[in-house]
C-alpha positions in Angstrom: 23.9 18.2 64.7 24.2 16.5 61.5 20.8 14.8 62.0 19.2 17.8 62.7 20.0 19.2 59.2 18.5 15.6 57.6 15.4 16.5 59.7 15.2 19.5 58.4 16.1 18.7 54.8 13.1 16.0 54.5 11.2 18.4 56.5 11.7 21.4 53.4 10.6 17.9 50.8 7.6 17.4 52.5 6.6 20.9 52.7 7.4 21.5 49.3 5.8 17.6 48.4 2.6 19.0 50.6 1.7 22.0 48.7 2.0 20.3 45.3 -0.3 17.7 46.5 -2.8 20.4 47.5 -2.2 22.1 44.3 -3.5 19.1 42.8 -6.7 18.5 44.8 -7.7 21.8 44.1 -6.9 21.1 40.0 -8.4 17.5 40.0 -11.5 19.1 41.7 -11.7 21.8 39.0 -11.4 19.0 36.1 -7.9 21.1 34.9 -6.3 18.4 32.9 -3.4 20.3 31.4 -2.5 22.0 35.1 -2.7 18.2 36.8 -0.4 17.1 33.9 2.4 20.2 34.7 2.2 18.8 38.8 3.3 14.8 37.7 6.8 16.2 37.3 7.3 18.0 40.5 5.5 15.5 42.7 7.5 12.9 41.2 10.4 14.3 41.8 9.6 15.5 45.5 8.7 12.1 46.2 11.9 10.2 45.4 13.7 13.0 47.2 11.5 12.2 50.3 12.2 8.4 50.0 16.0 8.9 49.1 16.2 11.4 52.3 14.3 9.0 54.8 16.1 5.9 53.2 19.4 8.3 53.6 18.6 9.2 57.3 17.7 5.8 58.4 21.1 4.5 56.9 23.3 6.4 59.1 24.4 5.8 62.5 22.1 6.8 65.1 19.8 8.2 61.7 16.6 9.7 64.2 18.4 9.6 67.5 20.7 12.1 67.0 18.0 14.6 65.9 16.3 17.3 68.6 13.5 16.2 70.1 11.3 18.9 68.2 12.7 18.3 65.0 11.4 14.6 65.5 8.2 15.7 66.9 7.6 17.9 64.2 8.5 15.3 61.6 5.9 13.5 62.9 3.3 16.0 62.7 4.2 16.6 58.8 4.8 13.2 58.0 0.9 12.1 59.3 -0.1 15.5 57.2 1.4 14.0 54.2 0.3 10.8 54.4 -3.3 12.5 54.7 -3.2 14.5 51.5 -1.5 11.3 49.8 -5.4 9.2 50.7 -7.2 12.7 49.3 -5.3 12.7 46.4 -5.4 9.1 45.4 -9.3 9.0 46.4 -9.8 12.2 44.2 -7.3 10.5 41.4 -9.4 7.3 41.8 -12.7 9.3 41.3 -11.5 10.7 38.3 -10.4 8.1 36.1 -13.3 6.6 36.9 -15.7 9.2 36.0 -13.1 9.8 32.9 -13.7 5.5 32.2 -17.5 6.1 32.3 -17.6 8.3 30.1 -15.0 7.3 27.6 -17.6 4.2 27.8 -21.0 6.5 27.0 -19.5 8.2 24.3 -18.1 4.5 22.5 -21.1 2.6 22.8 -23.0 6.1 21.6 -20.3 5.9 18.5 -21.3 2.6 18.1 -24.9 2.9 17.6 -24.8 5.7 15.6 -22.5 3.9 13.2 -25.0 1.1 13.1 -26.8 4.3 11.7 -31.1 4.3 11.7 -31.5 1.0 9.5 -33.6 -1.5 10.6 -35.0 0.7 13.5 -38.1 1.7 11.3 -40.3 0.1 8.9 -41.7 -2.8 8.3 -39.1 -5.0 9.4 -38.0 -2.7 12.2 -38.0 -4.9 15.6 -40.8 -5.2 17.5 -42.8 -4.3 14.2 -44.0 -7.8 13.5 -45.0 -8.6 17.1 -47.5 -5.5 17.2 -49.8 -7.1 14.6 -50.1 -9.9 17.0 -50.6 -8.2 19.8 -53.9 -8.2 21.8 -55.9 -4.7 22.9 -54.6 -3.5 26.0 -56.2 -3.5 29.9 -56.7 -0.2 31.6 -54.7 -1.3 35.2 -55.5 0.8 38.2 -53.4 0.7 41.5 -54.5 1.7 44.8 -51.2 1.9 46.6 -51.5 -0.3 49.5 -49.0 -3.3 49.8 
């Protein structure tokens, strides 16, 4: 049946689309940059061909209802597996960048006061420096811990 062989055409994708995706987790996990980059091609790719071939099946006449039973069931099964490694690897994606944003953020504010460099920081005009001599002596405070 010719919707058997769409079955198991997008059924081949999604394998194939699967174990690039948990290719990825496992690289995103390990913080591999340059092996996540070599996956953006192949997933990518995989992807449109799993659209085009659902977009393709749905299209023709009868599209699912001419497929086995099985086939559909199994279909199922991989397309709910999919869309489960899709959530990992967006949440793990998501985690990432943002650990990447953080700390492309630390290392430009730490750029920017080291380029404001050690002036005024110390010496007589350093901040804070003029409010010490105006200061009065400190209280010893002791705390017993109830509330």
């Amino acid at each position: 049946m010719a919707g058997d062989k769409d079955l198991r055409d997008i059924l081949a994708v999604v394998a194939d689309l699967g174990a690039v995706l948990r290719d990825e987790i496992i690289q995103v996990r390990s913080m591999r940059i340059d092996a996540i980059r070599a996956l953006q091609e192949p997933k990518a790719r995989l992807a449109e061909a799993y659209a085009k071939g659902c977009a393709d099946l749905a299209a023709k006449p009868g599209g699912l209802g001419n497929a086995a039973p099985g086939l559909k069931a199994e279909l199922r099964r991989a397309h709910d597996e999919l869309k489960a490694l899709v959530a990992e690897n967006a949440r793990l994606l998501a985690g990432a960048r943002d650990v990447n944003e953080r700390l492309v953020r630390a290392l430009a504010d730490a750029a920017t006061r080291q380029a404001a460099g050690p002036a005024g920081r110390y010496g007589p005009k350093a901040p804070g420096r003029a409010a010490a001599s105006h200061r009065k002596a400190s209280i010893p405070l002791a705390f017993d811990g109830q509330a």
